[in-house]
C-alpha positions in Angstrom: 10.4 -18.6 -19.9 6.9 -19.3 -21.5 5.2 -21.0 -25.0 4.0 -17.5 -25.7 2.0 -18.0 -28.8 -1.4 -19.1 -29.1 -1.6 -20.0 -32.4 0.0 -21.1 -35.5 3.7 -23.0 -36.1 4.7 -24.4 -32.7 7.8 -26.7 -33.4 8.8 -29.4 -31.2 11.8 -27.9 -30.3 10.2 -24.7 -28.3 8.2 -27.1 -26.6 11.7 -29.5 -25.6 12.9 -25.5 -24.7 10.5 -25.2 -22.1 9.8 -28.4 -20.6 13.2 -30.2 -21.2 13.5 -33.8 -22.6 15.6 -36.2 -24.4 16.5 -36.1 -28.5 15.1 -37.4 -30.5 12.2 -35.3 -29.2 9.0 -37.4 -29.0 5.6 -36.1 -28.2 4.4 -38.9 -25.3 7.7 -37.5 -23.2 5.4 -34.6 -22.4 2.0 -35.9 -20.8 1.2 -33.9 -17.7 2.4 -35.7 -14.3 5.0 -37.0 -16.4 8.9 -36.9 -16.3 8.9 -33.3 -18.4 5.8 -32.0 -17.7 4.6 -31.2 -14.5 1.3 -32.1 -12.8 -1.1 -28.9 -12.9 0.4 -27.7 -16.3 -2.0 -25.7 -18.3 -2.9 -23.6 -21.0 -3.7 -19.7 -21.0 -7.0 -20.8 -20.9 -6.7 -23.0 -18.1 -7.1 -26.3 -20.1 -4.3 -29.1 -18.4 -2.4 -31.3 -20.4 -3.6 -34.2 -21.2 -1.6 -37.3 -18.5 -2.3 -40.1 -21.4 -4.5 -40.8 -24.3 -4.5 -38.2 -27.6 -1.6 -35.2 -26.8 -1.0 -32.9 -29.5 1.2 -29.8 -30.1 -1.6 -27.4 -29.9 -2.0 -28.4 -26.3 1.5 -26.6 -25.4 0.3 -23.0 -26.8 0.3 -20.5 -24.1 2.1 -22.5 -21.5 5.1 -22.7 -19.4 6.7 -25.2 -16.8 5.2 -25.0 -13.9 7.2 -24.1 -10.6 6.1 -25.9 -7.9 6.9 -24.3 -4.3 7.0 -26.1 -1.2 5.3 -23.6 1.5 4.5 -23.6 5.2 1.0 -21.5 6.8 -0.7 -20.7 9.2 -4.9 -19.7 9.5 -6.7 -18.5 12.1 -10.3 -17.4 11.9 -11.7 -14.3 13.7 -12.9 -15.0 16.9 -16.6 -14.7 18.4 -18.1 -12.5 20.6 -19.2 -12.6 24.2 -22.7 -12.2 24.8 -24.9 -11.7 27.8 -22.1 -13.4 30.2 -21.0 -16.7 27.6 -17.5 -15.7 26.9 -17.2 -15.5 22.5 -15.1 -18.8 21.2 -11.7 -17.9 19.7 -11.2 -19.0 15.6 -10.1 -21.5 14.2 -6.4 -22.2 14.7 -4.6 -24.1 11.6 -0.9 -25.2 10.6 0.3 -26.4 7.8 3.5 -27.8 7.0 5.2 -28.7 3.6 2.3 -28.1 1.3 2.9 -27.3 -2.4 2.1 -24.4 -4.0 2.3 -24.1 -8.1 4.4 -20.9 -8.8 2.9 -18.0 -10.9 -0.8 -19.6 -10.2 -3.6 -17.3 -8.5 -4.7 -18.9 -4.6 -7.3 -16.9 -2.4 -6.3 -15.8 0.8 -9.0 -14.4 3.3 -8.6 -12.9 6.5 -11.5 -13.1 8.8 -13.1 -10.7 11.1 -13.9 -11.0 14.5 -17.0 -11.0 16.0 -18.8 -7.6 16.8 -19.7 -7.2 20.3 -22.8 -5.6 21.6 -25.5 -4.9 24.9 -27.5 -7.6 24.3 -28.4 -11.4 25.3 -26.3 -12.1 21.8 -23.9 -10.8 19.6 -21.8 -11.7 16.5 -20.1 -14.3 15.2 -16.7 -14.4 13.9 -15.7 -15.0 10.0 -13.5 -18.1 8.8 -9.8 -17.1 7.0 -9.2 -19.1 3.8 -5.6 -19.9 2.0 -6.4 -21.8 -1.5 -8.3 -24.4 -0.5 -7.9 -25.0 3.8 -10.2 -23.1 5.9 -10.2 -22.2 9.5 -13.3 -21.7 11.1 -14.9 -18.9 12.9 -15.1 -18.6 16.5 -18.9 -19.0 18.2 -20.2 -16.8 19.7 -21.4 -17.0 23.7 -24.6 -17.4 25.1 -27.0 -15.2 27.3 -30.3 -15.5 28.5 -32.7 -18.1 26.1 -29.9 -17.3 22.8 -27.4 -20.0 22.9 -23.9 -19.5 21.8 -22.5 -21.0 18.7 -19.9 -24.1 17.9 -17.1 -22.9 15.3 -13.4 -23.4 15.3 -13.6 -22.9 19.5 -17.7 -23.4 21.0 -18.6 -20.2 22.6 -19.4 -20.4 26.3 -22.8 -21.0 27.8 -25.0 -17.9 29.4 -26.2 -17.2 32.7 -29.7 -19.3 31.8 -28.5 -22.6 32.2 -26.7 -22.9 28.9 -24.4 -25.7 28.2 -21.0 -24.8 26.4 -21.2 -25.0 22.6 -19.0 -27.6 20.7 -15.5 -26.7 19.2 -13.3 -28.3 16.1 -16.7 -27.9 14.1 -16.6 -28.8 11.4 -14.5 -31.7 12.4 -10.7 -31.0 11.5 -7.1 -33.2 12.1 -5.4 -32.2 14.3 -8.4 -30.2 15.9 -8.9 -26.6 15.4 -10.5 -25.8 18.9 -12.1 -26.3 22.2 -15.4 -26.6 23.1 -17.0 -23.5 25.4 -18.3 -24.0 29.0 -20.9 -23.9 31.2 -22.8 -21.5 32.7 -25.9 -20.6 34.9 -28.0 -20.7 37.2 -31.3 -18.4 35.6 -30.9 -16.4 38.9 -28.6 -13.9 40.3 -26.0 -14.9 41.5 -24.4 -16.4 38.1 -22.0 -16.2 35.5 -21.5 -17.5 31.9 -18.6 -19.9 31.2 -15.7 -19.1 29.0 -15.1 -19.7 25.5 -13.1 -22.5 23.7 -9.2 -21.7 22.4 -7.5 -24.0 20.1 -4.7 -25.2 23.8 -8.0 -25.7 26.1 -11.5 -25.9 26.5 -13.2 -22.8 28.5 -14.1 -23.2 32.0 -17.2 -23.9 33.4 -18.8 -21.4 35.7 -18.4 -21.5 39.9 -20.6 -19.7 41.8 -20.7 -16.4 40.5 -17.4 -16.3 39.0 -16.9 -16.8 35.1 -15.4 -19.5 33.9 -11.8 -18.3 32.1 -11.3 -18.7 28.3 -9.4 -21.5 27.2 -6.1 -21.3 26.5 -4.1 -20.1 23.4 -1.9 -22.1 21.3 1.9 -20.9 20.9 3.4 -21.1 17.0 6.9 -20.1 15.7 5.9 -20.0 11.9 7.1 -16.5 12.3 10.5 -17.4 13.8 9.4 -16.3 17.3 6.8 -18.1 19.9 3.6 -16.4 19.8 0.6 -17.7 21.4 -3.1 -16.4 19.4 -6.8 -18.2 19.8 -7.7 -17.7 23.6 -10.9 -17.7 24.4 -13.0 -15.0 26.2 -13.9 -15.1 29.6 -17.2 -15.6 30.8 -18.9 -12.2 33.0 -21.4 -12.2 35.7 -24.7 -11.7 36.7 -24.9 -10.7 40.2 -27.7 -8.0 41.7 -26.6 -6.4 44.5 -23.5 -8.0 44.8 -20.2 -8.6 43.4 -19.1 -11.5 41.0 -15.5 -12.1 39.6 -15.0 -12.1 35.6 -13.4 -14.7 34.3 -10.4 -14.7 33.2 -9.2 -14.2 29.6 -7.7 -17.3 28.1 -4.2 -16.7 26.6 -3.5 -15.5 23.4 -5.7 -12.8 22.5 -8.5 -13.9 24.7 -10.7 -11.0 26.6 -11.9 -11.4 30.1 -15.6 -11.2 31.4 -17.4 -8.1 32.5 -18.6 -7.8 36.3 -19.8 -5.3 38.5 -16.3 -3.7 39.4 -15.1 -3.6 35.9 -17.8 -3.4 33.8 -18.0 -4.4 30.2 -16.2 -7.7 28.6 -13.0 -7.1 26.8 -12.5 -7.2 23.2 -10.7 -10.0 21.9 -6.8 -8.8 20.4 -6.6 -8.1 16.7 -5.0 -10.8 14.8 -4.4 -13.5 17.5 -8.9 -14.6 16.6 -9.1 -14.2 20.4 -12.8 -15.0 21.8 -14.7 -11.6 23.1 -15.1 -11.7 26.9 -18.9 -11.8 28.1 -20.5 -8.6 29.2 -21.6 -8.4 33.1 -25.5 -7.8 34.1 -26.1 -6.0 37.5 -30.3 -7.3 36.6 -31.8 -9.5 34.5 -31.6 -6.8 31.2 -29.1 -4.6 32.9 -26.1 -4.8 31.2 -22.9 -3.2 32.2 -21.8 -2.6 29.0 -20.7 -4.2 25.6 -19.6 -8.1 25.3 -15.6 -8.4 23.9 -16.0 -8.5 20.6 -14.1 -11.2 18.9 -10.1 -10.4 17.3 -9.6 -10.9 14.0 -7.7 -13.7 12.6 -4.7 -14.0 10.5 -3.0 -16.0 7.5 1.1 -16.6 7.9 2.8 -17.9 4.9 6.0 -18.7 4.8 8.0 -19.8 1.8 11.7 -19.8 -0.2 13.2 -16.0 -0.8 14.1 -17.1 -4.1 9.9 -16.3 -4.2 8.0 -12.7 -4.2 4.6 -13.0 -3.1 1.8 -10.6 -4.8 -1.3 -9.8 -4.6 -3.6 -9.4 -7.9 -6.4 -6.8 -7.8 -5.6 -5.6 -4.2 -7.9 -6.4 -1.2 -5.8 -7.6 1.3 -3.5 -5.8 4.1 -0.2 -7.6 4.5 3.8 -7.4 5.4 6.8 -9.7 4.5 9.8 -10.5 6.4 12.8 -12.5 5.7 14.5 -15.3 8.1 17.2 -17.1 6.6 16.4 -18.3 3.7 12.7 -17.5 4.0 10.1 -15.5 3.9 7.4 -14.9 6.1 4.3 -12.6 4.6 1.8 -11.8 7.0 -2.0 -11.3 5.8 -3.6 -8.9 8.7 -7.0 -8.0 6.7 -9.1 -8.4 4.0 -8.8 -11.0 0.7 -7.9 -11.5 -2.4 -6.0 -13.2 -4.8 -2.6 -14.0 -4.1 0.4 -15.5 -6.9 4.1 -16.5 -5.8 6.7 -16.0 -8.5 10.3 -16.5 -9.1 12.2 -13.7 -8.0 
């Protein structure tokens, strides 16, 4: 039910109807945060009612007792791209547990891209995934020679010039979001780039002229089944007249490095923000194809079945599921507002 009007005769007694309360009805039983009236409670205009001080019955027009939903989520960003060897960064990687949600109230949800990959010293960046107000970060992308990767949720690795890995978990989050990227170099053949941050592992550094391997994954049941997401991308090679070994993609979506016997990096897998895998050079310049480019990231959000979740406007790509007494919608692309009601 709902205070429906918006203006005139309100009596007492529709307000007691709605939020509940004792007899005889007194107005000070319905601040907001109070015994009757729960905190968030607003008008159709989005005005709250007032938690102490002057209340009065015009306050209550166009309102209705807020539902307040305990949920569970997951958010992980799009990963980065690998660039010219630095393995791409995977997203940030988020859970949230036991968070409340008011019923019937408009949240955004965003799901971001991953990183597009390219032949050259550096490619893009990933995109951060939003619910309400909690962000994951995007992945960074990795390093070539003179462009340095980027931090994000997991650091991209470092190119084939000397480049140190770029930082992960920035901005700062608790528990962390990511890994930092490694190392690579030297600015002569034979090198390699080092691999990209994932939210279980930092990426490995470089050896010789074998990549360093993405970090590793992180496994999450929100779902009601284990699945790892937000490995980072292995770092490729730069070897001239020779042969390097990629490195190896980190688990969970990760893609490995490029080198001279398999060619390009491999794209990070969509929906896990896995880190791009850096391309391989056979000459300074020479690439041997595209860098990974970076998967794109999720939002899981899992709540009571007595719920139905919608989406307001359109602009987002999802599917729900039910386990036990649950369920589990799954945001895949785009955003957009999003409301939970009552069944």
């Amino acid at each position: 039910m709902a205070i429906t009007k918006t203006s005139g005769a309100l009596a007492m007694s529709e307000i007691q109807t709605e939020f509940g309360g004792s007899n005889p009805i007194a107005l000070s039983e319905y601040y907001g945060d109070g015994d009757n009236v729960p905190d968030g409670t607003a008008d159709g205009d989005g005005n709250a009612i007032p938690e102490s001080g002057t209340i009065s019955i015009s306050k209550f027009y166009d309102t209705s007792d807020a539902v307040i939903i305990t949920s569970t989520f997951l958010i992980v960003a799009g990963g980065g791209s690998g660039g010219a060897t630095g393995g791409g960064g995977a997203g940030g990687h988020r859970f949230f547990e036991d968070v409340d949600i008011t019923g019937g109230t408009n949240f955004t949800v965003t799901v971001g891209a991953g990183g597009a990959g390219g032949a050259s010293q550096s490619n893009g960046t990933g995109n951060n995934s939003v619910l309400g107000d909690n962000t994951s970060t995007r992945g960074g992308k990795g390093g070539g020679e003179g462009a340095l990767g980027e931090t994000g949720g997991s650091g991209g690795g470092g190119g084939w010039s000397n480049s140190a890995g770029l930082a992960g978990n920035t901005p700062s989050t608790s528990p962390s979001q990511g890994n930092s990227g490694g190392s690579g170099g030297p600015n002569t053949s034979p090198s390699a780039g080092g691999g990209g941050g994932g939210i279980g592992g930092a990426g490995g550094d470089r050896s010789g002229s074998t990549g360093g391997a993405g970090g590793a994954g992180g496994a999450n049941s929100i779902t009601g089944s284990s699945v790892t997401r937000a490995g980072g991308g292995g770092g490729g090679t730069y070897v001239a007249g020779g042969s390097g070994t990629a490195g190896a993609a980190g688990s969970g979506g990760g893609g490995r490095g490029g080198d001279n016997s398999q060619g390009a990096g491999v794209s990070g897998s969509a929906n896990t923000g896995g880190g791009g895998g850096g391309n391989g050079l056979s000459a300074a310049g020479n690439f041997l194809g595209d860098s990974g480019s970076g998967g794109s990231g999720i939002v899981i959000l899992k709540y009571p079945d007595t719920f139905t979740v919608s989406n307001p406007g359109g602009g987002l790509t999802s599917s729900t599921a039910t386990s036990g007494d649950f369920k589990i919608t799954s945001f895949t692309a785009g955003t957009g507002n999003v409301q939970l009601n009552a069944n």
